[in-house]
C-alpha positions as CSV (number, residue, x, y, z in Angstrom):
1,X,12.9,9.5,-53.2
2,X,15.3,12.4,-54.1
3,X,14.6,16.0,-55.2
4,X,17.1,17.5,-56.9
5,X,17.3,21.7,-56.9
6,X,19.5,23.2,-59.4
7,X,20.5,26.9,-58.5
8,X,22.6,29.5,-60.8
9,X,25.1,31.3,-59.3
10,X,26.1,35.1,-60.2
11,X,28.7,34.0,-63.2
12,X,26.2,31.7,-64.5
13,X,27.7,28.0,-63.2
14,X,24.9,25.9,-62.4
15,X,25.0,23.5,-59.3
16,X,22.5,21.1,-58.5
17,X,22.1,19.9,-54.9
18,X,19.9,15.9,-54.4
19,X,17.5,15.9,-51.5
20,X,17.2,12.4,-50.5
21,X,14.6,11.5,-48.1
22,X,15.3,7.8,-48.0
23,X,16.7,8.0,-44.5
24,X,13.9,9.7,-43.0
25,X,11.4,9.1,-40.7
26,X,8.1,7.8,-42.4
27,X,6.0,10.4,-40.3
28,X,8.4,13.6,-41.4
29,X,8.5,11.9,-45.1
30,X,4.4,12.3,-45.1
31,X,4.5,16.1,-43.1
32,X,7.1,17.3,-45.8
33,X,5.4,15.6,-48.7
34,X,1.9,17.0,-47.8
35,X,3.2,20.4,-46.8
36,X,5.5,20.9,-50.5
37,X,1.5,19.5,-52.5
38,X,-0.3,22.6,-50.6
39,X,2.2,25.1,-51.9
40,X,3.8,23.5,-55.3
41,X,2.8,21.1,-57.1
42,X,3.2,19.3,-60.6
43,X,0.6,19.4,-63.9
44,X,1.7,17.7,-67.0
45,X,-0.6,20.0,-68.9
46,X,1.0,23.4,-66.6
47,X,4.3,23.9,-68.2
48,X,4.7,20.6,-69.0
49,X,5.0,19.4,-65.6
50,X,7.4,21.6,-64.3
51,X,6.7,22.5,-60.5
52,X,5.0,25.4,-60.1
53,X,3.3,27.5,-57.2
54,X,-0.3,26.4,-56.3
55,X,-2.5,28.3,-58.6
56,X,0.0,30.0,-60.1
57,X,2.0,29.0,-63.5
58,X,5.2,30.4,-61.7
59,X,8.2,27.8,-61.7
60,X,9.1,27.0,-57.9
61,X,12.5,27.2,-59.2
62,X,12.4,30.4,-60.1
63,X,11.9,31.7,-56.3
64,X,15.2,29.7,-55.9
65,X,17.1,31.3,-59.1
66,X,16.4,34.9,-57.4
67,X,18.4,34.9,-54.3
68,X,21.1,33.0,-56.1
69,X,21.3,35.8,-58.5
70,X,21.8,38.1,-55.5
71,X,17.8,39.2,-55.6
72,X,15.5,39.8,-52.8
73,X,12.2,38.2,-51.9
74,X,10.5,41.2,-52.3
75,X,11.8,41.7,-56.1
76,X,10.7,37.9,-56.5
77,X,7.0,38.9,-55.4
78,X,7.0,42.1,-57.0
79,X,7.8,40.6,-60.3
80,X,5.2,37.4,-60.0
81,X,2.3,38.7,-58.2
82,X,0.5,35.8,-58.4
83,X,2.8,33.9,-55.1
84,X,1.5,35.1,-52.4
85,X,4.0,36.1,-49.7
86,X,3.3,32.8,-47.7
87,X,3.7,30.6,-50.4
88,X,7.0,31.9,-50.9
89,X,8.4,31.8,-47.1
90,X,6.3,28.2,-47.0
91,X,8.7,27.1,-50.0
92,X,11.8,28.5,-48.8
93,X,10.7,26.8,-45.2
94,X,10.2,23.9,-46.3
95,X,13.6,23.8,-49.1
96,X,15.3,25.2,-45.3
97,X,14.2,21.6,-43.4
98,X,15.0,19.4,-46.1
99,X,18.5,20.6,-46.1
100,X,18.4,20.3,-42.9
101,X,17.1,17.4,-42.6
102,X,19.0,15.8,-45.3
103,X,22.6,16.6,-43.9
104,X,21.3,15.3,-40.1
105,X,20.7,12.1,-41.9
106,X,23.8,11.6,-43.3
């Protein structure tokens, strides 16, 4: 299973970096994969299926796009109220491990 994050850097170059969980553990495949459905998860009829914040219709990506555009968190929550503070840090905590993760595995 991969995940693939795409990010947009200040002069507009997109990047996309594959999270591949392949190589890990069963038991931290199941911990990150229940963790990620508690704070994002996927509706064909929300957006068509585009991952969005629990509750919310706010792309996960877009908390991504907003430090890569040289934003803080706080302008992120400010602007969709809707993410609760601890949804955010749990999203970027959990994109943190699977980097992580991903580059102790290979």
């Amino acid at each position: 299973m991969c995940v693939t994050i795409e990010l947009e850097d200040l002069n507009g170059e997109h990047t996309a970096t594959v999270l591949r969980f392949d190589s890990w553990p069963e038991p931290f495949k199941r911990c990150v994969m229940q963790s990620v459905s508690s704070v994002v998860h996927s509706d064909p009829d929300i957006l068509s299926g585009i991952p969005v914040f629990v509750g919310t219709r706010v792309p996960a990506k877009t908390l991504i796009d907003y430090p890569a555009g040289g934003h803080p968190l706080g302008d992120f929550l400010e602007d969709f109220p809707s993410v609760s503070q601890e949804q955010a840090i749990a999203m970027l905590q959990l994109v943190a491990q699977t980097v992580v993760a991903d580059a102790c595995a290979a």
